[in-house]
C-alpha positions in Angstrom: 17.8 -24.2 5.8 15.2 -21.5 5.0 16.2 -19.3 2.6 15.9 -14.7 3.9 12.6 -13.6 4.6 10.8 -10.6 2.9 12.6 -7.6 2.4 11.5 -4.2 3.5 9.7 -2.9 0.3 7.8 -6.6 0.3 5.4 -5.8 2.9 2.0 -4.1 1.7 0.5 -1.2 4.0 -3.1 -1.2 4.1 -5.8 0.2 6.8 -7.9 -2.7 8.5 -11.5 -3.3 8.4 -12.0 -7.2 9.0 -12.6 -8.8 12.2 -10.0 -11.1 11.4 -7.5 -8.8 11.5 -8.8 -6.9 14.3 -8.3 -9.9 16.2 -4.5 -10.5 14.5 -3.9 -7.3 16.3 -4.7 -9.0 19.6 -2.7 -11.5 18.9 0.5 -8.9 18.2 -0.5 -6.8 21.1 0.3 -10.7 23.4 3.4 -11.1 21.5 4.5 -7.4 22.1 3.5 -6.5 25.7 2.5 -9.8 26.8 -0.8 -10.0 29.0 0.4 -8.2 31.6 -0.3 -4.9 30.0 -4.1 -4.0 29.2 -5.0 -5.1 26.0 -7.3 -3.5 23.3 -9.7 -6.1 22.3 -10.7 -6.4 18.6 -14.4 -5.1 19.6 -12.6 -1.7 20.6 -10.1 -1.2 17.6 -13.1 -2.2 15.6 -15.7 0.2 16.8 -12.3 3.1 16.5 -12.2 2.3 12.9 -15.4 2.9 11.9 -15.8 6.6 14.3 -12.6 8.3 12.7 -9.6 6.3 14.6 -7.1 5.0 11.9 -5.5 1.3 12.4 -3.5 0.0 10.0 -1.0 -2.8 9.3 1.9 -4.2 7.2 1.2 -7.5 5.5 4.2 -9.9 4.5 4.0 -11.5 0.9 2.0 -14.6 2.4 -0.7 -12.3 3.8 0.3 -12.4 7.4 -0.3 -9.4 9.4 2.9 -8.4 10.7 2.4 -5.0 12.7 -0.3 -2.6 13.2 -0.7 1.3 14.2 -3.5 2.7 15.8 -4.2 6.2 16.5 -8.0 7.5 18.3 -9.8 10.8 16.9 -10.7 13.0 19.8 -10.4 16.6 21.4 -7.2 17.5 22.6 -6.2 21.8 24.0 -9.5 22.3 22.2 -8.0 20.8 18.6 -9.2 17.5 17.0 -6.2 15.6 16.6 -5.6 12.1 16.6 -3.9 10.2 19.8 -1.8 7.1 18.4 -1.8 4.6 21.1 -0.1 1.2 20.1 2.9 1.0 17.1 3.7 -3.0 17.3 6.0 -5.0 15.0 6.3 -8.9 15.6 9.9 -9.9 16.4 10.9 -11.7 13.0 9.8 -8.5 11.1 11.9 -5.9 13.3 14.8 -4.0 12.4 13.7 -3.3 8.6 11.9 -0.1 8.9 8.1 -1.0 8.9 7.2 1.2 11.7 8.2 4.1 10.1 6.7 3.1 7.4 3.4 2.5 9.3 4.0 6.1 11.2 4.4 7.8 7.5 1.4 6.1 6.1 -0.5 7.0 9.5 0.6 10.5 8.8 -0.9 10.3 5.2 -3.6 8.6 5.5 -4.9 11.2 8.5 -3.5 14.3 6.8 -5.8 12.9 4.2 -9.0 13.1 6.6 -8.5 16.8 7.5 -6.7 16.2 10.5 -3.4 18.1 11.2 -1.7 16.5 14.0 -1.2 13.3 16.1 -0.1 13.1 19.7 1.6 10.2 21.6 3.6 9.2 24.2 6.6 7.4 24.7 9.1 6.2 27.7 12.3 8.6 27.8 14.4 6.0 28.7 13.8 4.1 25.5 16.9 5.6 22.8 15.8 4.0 19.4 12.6 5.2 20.1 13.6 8.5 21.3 15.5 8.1 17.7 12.8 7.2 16.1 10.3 10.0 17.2 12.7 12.7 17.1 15.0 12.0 14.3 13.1 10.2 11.9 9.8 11.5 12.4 10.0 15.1 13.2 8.0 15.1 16.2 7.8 17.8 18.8 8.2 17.0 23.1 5.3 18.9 24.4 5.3 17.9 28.1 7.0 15.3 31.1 4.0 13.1 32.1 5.1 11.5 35.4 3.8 8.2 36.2 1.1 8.6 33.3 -0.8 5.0 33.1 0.6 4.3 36.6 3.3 1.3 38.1 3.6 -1.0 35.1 2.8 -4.5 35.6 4.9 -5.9 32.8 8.4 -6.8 33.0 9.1 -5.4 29.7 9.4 -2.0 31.5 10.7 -3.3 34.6 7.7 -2.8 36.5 8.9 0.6 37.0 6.5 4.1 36.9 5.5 4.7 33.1 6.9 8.4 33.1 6.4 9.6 29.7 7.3 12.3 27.0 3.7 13.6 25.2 5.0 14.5 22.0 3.2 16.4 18.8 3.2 15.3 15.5 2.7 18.4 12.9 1.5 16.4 9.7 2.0 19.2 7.4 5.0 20.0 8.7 8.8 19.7 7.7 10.2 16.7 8.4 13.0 17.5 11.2 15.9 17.3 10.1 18.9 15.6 12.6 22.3 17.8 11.9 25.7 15.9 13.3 26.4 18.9 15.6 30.4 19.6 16.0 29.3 20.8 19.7 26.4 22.2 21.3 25.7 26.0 20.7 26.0 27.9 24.3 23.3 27.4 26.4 22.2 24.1 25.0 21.4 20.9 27.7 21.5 17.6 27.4 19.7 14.8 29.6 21.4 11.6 29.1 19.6 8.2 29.1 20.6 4.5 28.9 22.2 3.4 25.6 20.2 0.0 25.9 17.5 0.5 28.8 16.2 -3.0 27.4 19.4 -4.9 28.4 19.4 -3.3 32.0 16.1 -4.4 32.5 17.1 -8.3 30.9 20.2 -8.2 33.3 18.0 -7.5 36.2 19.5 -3.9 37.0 17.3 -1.7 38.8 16.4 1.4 36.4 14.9 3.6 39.0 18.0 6.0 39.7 17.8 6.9 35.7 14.3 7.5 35.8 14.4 9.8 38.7 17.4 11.8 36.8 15.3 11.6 33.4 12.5 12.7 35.4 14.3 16.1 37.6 15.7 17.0 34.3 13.2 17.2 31.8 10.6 18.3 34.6 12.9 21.0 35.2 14.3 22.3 31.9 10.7 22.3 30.2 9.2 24.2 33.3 12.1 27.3 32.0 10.7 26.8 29.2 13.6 24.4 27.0 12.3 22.6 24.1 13.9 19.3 22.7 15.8 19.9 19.6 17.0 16.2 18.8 18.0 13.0 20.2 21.7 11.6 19.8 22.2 8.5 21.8 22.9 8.8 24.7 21.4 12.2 24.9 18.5 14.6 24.5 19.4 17.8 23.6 17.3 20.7 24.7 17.8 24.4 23.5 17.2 27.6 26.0 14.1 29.6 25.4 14.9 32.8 23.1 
């Protein structure tokens, strides 16, 4: 029987600059998305690297690249920010924290290059990454982007549209904070998304109906102006303008 596997605190952060791991981040991107879903080959995240994109990964005690982050430099509301546009952690290493700990080493490491903020995206209906974002990060919903990379191909998001939140990463900001609220303070909405949108979509079940809802609700609150205050699964909650 094999004995646990590395703990948490085993596996080394560290940026990447060898073609052998650009091309271990391939690898990961098949495992996580499978090749349905337009992969970044290792001649892009290599020529990223070296023109001010960060990509980074988490090593296991053997040496084996077990997840990577990868954010682009660019222009963004007149602002040069970074985009991050892939977080991936291979199956055996989940559940242990490393992508937080590869989004706070991201946030270091570009803090440390004179940028200030990071944009991304991700789906609505996912909670532990809504958890993740919101909660754990600190980051701030800027916008609803409806259908943003078009119908998905992959079944590992139902082949359904790829409505997503744009969120804004302040780097030098305060952490958020997530309070256990008693009850909302007047005024305050809550959307309300699958608990496990990952087992709906395993089962089969169609998951349109809760994106339209997702969709109506945030479209509409953000347009009067609501900002997302936290995530508590099942729910987003939103506070009035004011």
């Amino acid at each position: 029987m094999n004995g646990p596997g590395p703990r948490h605190g085993e596996y080394r952060l560290a940026r990447l600059t060898s073609g052998d791991h650009f091309r271990e981040c391939v690898d990961i991107q098949r495992v996580t998305w499978g090749d349905a879903m337009e992969i970044a080959p290792a001649s892009v995240l290599q020529v990223s690297a070296k023109t001010g994109g960060f990509l980074a990964g988490a090593f296991d005690p053997s040496g084996t690249l077990a997840g990577f982050v990868w954010s682009l430099v660019g222009r963004f509301h007149g602002e040069t920010v970074h985009w991050s546009h892939m977080l991936a952690v291979l199956p055996p290493a989940r559940g242990m924290g490393l992508g937080l700990r590869l989004k706070q080493f991201q946030r270091e490491e570009v803090l440390s290059d004179g940028i200030g903020a990071i944009y991304w995206t991700f789906d609505p209906l996912v909670a532990r990454n809504a958890h993740l974002n919101l909660n754990r990060l600190g980051a701030q919903v800027q916008e609803y982007a409806v259908n943003m990379y078009g119908p998905s191909q992959s079944p590992l998001h139902g082949l359904s549209d790829t409505d997503r939140l744009v969120v804004r990463w302040e780097l030098a900001g305060p952490r958020a904070t997530a309070a256990a609220a008693t009850g909302d303070p007047r005024g305050m909405e809550r959307i309300e998304i699958p608990v496990n949108v990952e087992a709906l979509l395993a089962r089969g079940e169609d998951i349109d109906p809760w994106r339209q809802d997702v969709r109506d609700r945030f479209t509409s609150l953000l347009r009067r102006h609501y900002a997302v205050e936290r995530f508590e699964t099942p729910h987003y909650i939103l506070r009035p303008p004011g």
